[in-house]
C-alpha positions in Angstrom: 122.3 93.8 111.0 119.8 96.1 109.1 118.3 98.8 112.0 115.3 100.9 110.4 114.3 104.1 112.6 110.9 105.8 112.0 110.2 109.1 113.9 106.7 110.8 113.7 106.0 113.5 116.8 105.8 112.2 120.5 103.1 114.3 122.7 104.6 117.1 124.9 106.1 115.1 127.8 105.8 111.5 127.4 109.0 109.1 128.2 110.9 107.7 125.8 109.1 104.1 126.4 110.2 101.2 123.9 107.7 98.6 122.4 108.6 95.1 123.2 105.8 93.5 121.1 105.4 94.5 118.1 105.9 93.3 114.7 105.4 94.4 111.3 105.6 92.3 108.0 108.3 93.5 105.6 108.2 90.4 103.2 108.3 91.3 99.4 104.9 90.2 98.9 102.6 91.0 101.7 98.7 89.9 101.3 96.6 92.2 98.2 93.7 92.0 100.8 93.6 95.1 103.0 93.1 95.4 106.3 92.5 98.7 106.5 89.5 100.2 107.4 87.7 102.8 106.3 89.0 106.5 108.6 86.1 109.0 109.2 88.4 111.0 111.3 91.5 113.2 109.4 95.1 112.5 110.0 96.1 114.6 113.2 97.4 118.2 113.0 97.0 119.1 116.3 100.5 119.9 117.1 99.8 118.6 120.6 99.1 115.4 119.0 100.7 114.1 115.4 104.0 113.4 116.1 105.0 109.9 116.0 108.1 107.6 116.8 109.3 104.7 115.4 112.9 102.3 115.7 113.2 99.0 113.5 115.4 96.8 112.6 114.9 97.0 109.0 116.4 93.0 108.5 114.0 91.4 111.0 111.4 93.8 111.6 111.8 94.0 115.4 110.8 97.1 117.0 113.5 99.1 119.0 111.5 102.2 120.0 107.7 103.5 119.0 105.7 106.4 119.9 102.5 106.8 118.4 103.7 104.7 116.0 100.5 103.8 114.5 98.6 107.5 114.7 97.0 108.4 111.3 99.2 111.4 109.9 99.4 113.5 106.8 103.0 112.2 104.5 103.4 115.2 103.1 106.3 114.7 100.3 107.3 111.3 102.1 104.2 110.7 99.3 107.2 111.1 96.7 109.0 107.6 97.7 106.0 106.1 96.9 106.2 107.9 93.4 109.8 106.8 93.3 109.2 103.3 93.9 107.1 102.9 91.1 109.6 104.5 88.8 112.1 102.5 89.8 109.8 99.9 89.5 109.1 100.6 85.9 112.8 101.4 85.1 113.2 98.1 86.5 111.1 96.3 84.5 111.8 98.4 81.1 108.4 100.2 80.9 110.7 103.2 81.5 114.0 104.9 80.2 116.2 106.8 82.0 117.0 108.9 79.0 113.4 109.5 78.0 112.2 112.7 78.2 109.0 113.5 79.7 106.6 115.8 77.8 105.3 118.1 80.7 101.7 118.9 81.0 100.2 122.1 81.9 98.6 120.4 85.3 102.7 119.2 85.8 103.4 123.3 85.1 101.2 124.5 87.4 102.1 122.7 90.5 103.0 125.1 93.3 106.5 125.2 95.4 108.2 123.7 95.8 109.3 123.2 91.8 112.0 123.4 89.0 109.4 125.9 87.4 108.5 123.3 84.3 106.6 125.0 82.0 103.8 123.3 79.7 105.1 121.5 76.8 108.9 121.3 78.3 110.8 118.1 77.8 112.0 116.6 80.9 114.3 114.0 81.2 113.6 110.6 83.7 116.9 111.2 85.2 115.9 114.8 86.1 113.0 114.4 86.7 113.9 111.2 90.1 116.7 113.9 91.1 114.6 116.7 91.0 112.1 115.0 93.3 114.8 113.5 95.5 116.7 116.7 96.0 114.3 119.3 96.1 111.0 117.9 96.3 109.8 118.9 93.3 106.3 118.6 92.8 106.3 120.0 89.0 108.3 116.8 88.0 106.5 114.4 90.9 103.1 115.2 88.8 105.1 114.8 85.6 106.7 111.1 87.0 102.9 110.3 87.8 100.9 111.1 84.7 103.6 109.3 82.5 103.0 106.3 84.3 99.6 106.4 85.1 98.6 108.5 82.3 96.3 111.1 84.9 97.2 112.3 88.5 93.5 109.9 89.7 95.0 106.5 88.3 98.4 107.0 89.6 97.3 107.7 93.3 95.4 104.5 92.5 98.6 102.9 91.6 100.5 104.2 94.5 97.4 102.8 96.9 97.2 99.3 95.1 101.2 99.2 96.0 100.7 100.2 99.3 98.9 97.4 99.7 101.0 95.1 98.3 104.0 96.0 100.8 101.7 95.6 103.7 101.0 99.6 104.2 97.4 99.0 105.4 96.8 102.3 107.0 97.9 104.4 103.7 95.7 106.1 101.2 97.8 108.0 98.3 95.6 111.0 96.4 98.4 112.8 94.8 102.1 112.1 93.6 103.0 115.1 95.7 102.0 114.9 99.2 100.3 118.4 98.6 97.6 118.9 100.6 94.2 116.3 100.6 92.6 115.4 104.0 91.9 111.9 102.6 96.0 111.5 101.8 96.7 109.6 104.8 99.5 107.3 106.4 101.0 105.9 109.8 104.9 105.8 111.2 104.7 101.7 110.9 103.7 102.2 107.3 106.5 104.6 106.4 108.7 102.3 107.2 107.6 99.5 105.4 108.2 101.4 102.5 111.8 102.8 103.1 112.7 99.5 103.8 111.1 98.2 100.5 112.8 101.2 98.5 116.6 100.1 99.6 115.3 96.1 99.1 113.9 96.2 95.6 115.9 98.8 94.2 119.6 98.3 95.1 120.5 100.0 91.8 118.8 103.3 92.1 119.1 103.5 95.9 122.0 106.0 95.4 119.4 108.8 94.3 118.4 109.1 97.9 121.8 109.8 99.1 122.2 112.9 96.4 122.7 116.5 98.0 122.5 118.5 94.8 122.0 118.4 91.3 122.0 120.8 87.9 118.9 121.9 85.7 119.2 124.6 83.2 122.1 126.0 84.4 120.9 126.4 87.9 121.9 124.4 91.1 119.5 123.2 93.3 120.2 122.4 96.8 118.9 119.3 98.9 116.6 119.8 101.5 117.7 117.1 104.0 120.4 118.9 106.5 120.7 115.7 108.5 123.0 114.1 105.4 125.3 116.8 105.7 125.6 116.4 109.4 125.9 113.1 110.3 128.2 110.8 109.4 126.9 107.5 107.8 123.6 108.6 106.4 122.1 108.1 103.0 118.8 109.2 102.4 115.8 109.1 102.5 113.1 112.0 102.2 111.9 115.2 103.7 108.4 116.7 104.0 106.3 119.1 105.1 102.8 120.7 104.8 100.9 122.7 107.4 99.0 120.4 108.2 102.0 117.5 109.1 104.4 119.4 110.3 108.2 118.7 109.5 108.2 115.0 108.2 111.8 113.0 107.6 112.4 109.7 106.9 116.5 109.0 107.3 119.0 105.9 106.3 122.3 105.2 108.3 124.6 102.8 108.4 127.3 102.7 111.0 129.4 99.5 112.5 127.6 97.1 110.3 124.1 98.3 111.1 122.0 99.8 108.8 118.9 102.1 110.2 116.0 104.0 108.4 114.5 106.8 110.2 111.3 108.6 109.9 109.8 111.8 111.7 106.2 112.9 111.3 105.4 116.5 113.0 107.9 117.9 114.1 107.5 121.6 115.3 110.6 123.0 113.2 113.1 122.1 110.6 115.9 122.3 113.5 113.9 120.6 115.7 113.2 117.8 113.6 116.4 117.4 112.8 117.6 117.2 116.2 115.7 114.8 117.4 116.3 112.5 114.2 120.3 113.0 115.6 119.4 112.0 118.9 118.0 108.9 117.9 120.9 108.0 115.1 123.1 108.2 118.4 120.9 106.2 121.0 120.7 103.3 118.4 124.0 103.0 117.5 125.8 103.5 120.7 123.5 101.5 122.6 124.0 98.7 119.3 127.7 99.4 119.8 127.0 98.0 123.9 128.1 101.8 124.9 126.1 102.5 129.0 122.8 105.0 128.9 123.8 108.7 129.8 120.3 109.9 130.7 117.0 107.7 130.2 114.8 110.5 131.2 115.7 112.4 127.5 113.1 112.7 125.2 113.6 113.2 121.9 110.2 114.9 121.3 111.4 117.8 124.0 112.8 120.2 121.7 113.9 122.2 124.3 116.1 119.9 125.2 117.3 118.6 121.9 117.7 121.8 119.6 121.2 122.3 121.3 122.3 118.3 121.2 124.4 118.8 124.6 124.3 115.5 124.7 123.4 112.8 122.6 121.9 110.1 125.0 121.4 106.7 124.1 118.5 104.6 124.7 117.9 100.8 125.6 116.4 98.4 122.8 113.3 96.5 123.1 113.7 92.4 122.7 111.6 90.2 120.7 109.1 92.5 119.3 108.9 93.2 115.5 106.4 95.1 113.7 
């Protein structure tokens, strides 16, 4: 059984309610015709108000748990898988080497932090340039992944929308291969998941870059940025984010007992906090998968104050029949 778990922030003081209805499409070729219609309002970054929640099974598509699932929120670097997938996808289909090297532009240089601090006119390999923005979100060699395969930053957010589309992510608009700040870069907690799920489906063989902690450029170790792989047992990726405007963004893949889960958080107050809460909800799912009784029903993972310290890590009961 394949679980995936999306987490985007849950307003101040709601329960921890499940969804019993929903359903989203995670075939490998969802319709090209969008859905989506056109948002005059900007994603959320009221910190009262953009966090979002979200459980699935990543086999079936059922829904286990959702909180503002569907809310319009900034990605921040959770934009990167989408820049990843069509790498892979190009890798995959030999309109890419993994030993090419990249000639960086001087847009690619001048991307802010986080970077590998590329300079114009460096050569970057393929295979530093996916670890790079895996491991520490680098937005230097995200820029430099995007203009090599869409030849300018414009046509490959077109690339990454047309995608979008294609994997059913109808409430996603992609302006950047960052995730840097644009109020018209936009994207929901149901979507996310769609595509974490589609990363591990379609790309088996390059899946293991999610689950790297670390890797080696010019002599100089960069550290990953995702905390919740080096405390929890089972996990393997996926992505972190974060601008202002989102708050702290995760989305997370864990496998314990025979199920396999993807989690995602949009807007969480902290980096602890986020990552508290992301623990929280590994545990629920998988003891209450593993048939283990409900310690408390009344804790919600969006109270950090109850969840920075993870006294207890409660489970919580699955909705049936609902997919999304």
């Amino acid at each position: 059984m394949i679980l995936l778990i999306v987490m985007a922030t849950a307003l101040p003081g709601e329960g921890f309610a499940l969804s019993e209805s929903q359903k989203i499409g995670i075939s490998k070729h969802a319709s090209h015709k969008s859905t989506h219609k056109k948002h005059h309002a900007r994603a959320s970054s009221n910190t009262e108000d953009h966090f979002s929640a979200l459980v699935v099974d990543a086999g079936s598509g059922h829904v286990l748990y959702e909180k503002n699932a569907g809310g319009i929120r900034y990605p921040a670097s959770l934009t990167k898988m989408m820049t990843l997938y069509l790498t892979f996808d190009a890798l995959k289909k030999g309109k890419l080497k993994m030993d090419k090297t990249l000639i960086v532009s001087a847009k690619a240089a001048a991307q802010p932090q986080t970077n590998i601090a590329l300079e114009k006119n460096d050569r970057l390999p393929v295979r530093t340039a996916i670890e790079s923005v895996v491991v520490r979100s680098a937005n230097d060699s995200a820029m430099a992944l995007g203009e090599a395969l869409g030849g300018t930053e414009f046509n490959f957010a077109l690339m990454m929308t047309k995608k979008a589309r294609e994997l059913g992510m109808k409430n996603t608009v992609f302006r950047n291969p960052s995730g840097l700040p644009d109020n018209k870069q936009h994207t929901t907690a149901f979507d996310m998941a769609r595509l974490a799920i589609a990363l591990r489906r379609d790309f088996p063989e390059y899946y293991h870059f999610f689950s790297l902690q670390s890797f080696d450029y010019h002599g100089i170790t960069y550290p990953g940025h995702n905390h919740v792989m080096e405390r929890y047992a089972g996990v393997d990726g996926v992505k972190t984010g974060y601008i202002r405007a989102s708050g702290y963004n995760l989305v997370t893949s864990a496998q314990k007992d025979g199920y396999k889960i993807v989690a995602v958080i949009m807007g969480g107050s902290t980096i602890t906090s986020r990552d508290n809460q992301m623990i929280v909800l590994l545990d629920r799912t998988f003891a209450q998968l593993a048939g283990q009784p409900k310690d408390v029903a009344d804790d919600d993972p969006s109270d950090t104050k109850k969840n920075d310290s993870l006294e207890a890590h409660n489970v919580m009961p699955l909705a049936q029949g609902g997919a999304f």
